[in-house]
C-alpha positions as CSV (number, residue, x, y, z in Angstrom):
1,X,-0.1,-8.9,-6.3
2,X,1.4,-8.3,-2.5
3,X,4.6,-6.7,-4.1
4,X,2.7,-4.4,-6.3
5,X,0.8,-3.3,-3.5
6,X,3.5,-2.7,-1.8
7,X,5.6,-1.3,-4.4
8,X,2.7,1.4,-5.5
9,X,2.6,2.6,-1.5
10,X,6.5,2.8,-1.4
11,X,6.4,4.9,-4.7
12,X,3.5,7.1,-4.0
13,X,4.6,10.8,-3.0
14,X,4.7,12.4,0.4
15,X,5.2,7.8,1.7
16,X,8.6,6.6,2.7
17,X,8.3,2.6,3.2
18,X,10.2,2.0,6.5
19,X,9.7,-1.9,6.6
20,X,8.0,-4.9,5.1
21,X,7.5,-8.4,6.0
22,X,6.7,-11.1,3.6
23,X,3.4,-11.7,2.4
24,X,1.4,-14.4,4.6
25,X,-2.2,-16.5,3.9
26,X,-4.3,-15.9,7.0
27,X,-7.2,-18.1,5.4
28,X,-8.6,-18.9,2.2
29,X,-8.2,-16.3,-0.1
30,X,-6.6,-14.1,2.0
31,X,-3.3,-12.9,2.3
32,X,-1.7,-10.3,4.7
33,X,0.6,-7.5,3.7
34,X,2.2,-6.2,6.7
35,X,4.2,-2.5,6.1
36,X,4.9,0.1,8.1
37,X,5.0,3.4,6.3
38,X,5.8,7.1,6.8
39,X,3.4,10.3,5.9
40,X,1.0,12.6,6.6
41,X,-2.8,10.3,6.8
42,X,-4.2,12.0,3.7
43,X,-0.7,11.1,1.6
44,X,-1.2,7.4,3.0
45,X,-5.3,7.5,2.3
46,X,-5.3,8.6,-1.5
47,X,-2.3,5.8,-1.9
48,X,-4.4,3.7,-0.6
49,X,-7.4,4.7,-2.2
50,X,-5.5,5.0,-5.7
51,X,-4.0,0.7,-4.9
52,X,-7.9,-0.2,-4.3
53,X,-8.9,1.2,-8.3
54,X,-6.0,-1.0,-10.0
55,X,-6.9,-4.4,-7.7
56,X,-8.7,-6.8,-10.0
57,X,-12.6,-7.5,-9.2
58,X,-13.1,-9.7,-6.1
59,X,-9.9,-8.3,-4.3
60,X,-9.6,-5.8,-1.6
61,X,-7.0,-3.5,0.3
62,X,-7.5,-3.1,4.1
63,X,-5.3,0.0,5.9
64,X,-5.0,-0.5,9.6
65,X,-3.8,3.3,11.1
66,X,-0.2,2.8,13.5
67,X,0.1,5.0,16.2
C-alpha cells in the first residue's frame, strides 16, 4: 500500500517527488512513509486528500508540512 501511496502523490499534477525512503513499521499496525515532495500546499493537500478516499477502511494518511 506504501508504494501506491507514494506512487498516486508522485503522479498527481502540480507534485514533483524529490525523494523517498523505504517504508518502515513504527508500531503495530503502523507504517511510515517518508517523501519529500515539491508544489504549491493546495496541489499537495487535494493529493493528499484524493490518497485518503482510495485507502481501505481502518487505514489512514498523515501529511507532516516541510519547511
Amino acid at each position: 500500500m506504501a508504494l501506491q501511496v507514494a506512487t498516486e502523490l508522485a503522479d498527481a499534477d502540480g507534485i514533483d517527488l524529490i525523494s523517498s525512503e523505504p517504508p518502515s513499521t513504527v508500531g503495530e499496525g503502523t507504517v511510515a512513509l517518508t517523501v519529500v515532495v515539491e508544489g504549491t500546499e493546495r496541489a499537495v493537500a487535494e493529493a493528499v486528500s484524493r490518497i485518503r478516499e482510495l485507502l481501505p477502511g481502518g487505514t489512514s494518511l498523515e501529511a507532516l508540512g516541510g519547511g
